[in-house]
MIDRENVO-58797 format. One record per residue (C-alpha): residue number from 1; x, z, y. Coordinates in steps of 0.5 Angstrom, whole numbers. Layout:
<rs>
+-----+-------+-------+-------+
| num |     u |     w |     v |
+-----+-------+-------+-------+
| NUM |     X |     Z |     Y |
...
+-----+-------+-------+-------+
</rs>
This chain:
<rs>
+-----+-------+-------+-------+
| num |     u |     w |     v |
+-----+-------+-------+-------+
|   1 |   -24 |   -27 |    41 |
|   2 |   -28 |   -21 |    42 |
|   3 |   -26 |   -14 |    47 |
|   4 |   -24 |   -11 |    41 |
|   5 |   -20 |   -16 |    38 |
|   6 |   -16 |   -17 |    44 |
|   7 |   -16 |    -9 |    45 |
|   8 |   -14 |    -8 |    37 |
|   9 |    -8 |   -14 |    37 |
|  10 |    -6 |   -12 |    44 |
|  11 |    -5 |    -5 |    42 |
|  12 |    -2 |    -7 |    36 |
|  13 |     4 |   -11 |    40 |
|  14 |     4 |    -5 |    45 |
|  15 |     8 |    -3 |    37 |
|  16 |    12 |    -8 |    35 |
|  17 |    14 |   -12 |    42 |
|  18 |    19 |    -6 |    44 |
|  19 |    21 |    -5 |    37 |
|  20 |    24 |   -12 |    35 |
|  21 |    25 |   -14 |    43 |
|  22 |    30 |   -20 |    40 |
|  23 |    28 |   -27 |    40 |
|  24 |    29 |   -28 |    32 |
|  25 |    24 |   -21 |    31 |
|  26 |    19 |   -24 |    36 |
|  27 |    19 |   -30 |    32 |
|  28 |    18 |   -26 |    25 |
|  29 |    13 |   -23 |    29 |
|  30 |     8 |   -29 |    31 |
|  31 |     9 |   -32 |    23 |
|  32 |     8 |   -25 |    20 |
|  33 |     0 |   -25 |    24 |
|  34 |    -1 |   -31 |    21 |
|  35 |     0 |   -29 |    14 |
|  36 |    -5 |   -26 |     8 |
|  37 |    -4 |   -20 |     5 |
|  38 |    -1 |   -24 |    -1 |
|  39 |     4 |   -28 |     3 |
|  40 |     6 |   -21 |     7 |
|  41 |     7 |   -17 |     0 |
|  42 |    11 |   -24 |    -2 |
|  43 |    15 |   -24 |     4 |
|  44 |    17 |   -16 |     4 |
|  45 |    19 |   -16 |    -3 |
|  46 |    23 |   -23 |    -4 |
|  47 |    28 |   -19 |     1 |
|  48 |    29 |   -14 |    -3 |
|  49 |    30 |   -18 |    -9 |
|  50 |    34 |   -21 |    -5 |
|  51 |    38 |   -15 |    -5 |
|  52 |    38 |   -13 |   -13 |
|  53 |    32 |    -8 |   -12 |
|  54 |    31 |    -5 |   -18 |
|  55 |    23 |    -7 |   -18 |
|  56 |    18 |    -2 |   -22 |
|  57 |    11 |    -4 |   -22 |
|  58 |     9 |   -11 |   -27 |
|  59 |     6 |   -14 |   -22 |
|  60 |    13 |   -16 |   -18 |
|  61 |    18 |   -16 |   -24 |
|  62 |    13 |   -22 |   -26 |
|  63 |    15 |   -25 |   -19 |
|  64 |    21 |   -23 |   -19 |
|  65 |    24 |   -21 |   -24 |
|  66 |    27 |   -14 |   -26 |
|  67 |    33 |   -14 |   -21 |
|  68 |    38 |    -8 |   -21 |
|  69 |    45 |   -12 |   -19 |
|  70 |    48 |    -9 |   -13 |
|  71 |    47 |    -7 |    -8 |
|  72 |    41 |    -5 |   -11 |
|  73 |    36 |    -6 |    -5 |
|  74 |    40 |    -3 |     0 |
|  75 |    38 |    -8 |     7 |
|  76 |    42 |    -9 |    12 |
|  77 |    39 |    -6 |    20 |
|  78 |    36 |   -13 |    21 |
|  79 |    33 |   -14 |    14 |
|  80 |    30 |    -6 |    15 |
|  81 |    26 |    -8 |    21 |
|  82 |    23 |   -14 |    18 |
|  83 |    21 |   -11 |    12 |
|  84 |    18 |    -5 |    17 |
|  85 |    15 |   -10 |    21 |
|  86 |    12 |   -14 |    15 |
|  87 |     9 |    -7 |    13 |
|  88 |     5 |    -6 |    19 |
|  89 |     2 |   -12 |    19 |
|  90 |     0 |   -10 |    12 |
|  91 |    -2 |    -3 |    15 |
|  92 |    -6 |    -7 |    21 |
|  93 |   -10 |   -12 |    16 |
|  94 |   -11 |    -7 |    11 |
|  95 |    -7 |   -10 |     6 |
|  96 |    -5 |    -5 |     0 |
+-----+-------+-------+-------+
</rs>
């Protein structure tokens, strides 16, 4: 790994570790890193389908379908620092 890389990952942890201290996030976190740009934008997307969010663009309806039933996207506190932290591995790997 080089001196960069390490830097780069360690300032990414110096974010996420103090943010979602609790063990289950920590576990998240790990399987999170290992995932693609595709599997992340899954991940982040299949919790609000899960909660009846209202999709907007074709690419998600075609996986998800159109939702909208209540609670129409609303996250629980837990559910919110997920998608939070999938959304900064996708700002870290350029995803987007």
């Amino acid at each position: 790994m080089t001196r960069e890389r390490i830097s780069a990952t360690v300032s990414m942890l110096a974010i996420v570790v103090p943010l979602y201290a609790v063990t289950s996030a920590q576990a998240f976190a790990q399987d999170y890193g290992r995932m693609s740009c595709d599997e992340l934008w899954y991940e982040r997307n299949a919790i609000y389908a899960a909660k009846g969010y209202c999709f907007k663009t074709d690419r998600v309806r075609s996986v998800f379908g159109r939702g909208c039933f209540p609670p129409f996207g609303k996250l629980t506190r837990s559910e919110t620092r997920r998608v939070n932290l999938i959304e900064q591995w996708e700002r870290y790997y350029g995803c987007r």
